[in-house]
C-alpha positions as CSV (number, residue, x, y, z in Angstrom):
1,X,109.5,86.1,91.7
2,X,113.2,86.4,91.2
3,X,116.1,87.8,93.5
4,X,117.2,91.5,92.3
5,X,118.0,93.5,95.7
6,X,118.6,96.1,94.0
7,X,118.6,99.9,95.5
8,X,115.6,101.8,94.6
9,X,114.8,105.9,95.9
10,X,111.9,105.6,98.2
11,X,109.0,108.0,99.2
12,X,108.1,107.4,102.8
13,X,106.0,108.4,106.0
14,X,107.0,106.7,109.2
15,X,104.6,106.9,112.6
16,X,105.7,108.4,116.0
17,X,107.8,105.1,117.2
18,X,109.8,105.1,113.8
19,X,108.3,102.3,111.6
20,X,108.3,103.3,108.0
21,X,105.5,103.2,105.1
22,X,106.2,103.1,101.9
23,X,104.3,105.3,99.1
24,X,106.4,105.3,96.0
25,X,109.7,104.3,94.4
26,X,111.9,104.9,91.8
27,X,113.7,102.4,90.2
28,X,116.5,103.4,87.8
29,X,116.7,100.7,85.0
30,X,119.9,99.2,82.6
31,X,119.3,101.7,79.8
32,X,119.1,104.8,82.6
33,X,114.9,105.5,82.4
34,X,113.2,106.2,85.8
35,X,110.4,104.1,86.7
36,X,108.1,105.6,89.4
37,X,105.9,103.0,91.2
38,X,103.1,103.8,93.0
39,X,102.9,101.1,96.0
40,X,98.9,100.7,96.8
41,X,99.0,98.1,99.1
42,X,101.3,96.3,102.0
43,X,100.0,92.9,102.2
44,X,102.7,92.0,105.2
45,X,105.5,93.7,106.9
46,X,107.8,91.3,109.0
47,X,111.4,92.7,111.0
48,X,114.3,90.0,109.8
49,X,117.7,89.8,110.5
50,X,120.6,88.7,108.0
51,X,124.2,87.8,109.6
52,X,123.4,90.9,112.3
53,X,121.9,93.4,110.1
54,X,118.5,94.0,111.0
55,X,115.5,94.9,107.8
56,X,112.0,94.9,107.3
57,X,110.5,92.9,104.6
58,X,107.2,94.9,103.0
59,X,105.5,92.3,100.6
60,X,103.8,95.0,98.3
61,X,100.9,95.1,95.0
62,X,100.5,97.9,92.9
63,X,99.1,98.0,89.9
64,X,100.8,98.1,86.8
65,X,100.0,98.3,82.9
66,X,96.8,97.1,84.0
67,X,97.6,94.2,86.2
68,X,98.2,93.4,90.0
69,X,101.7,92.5,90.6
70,X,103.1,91.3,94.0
71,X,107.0,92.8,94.9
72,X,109.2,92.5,98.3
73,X,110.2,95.8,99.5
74,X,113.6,95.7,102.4
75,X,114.5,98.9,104.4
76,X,118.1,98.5,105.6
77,X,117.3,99.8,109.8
78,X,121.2,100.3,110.3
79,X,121.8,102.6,106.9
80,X,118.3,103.6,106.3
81,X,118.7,102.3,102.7
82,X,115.6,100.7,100.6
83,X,115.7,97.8,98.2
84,X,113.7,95.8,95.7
85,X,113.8,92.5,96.9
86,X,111.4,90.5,94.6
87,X,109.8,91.3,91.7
């Protein structure tokens, strides 16, 4: 998988205590097309923190053009901002 951390619009639900779930994101590409990706599974969710700045890794599958691919998700806790980590 290779580095991209790059911002993506998120659809999410979070439970009672605050801990988000993502559904789907869009990811804007070079030549400006939307790419909506539905996210059908969470295979781990871990809390990290990078020089102070605490995130949650979601390592992710979804299906796409007819195979499984695995991504890395980050949600930004301080500015409430998502990222595609890995893909």
């Amino acid at each position: 998988m290779k580095i991209l951390m790059q911002p993506i619009e998120m659809i999410a639900w979070f439970t009672q205590e605050g801990t988000p779930n993502p559904i789907h994101y869009k990811l804007t590409s070079v030549d400006a097309a939307s790419i909506v990706v539905k996210v059908d599974r969470v295979v781990t969710r871990s809390e990290e923190k990078i020089a102070g700045n605490r995130m949650i890794l979601f390592r992710c599958q979804s299906e796409m053009n007819g195979l499984l691919k695995p991504y890395e998700l980050k949600y930004e806790l301080n500015t409430c901002k998502w990222f595609l980590y890995k893909a």
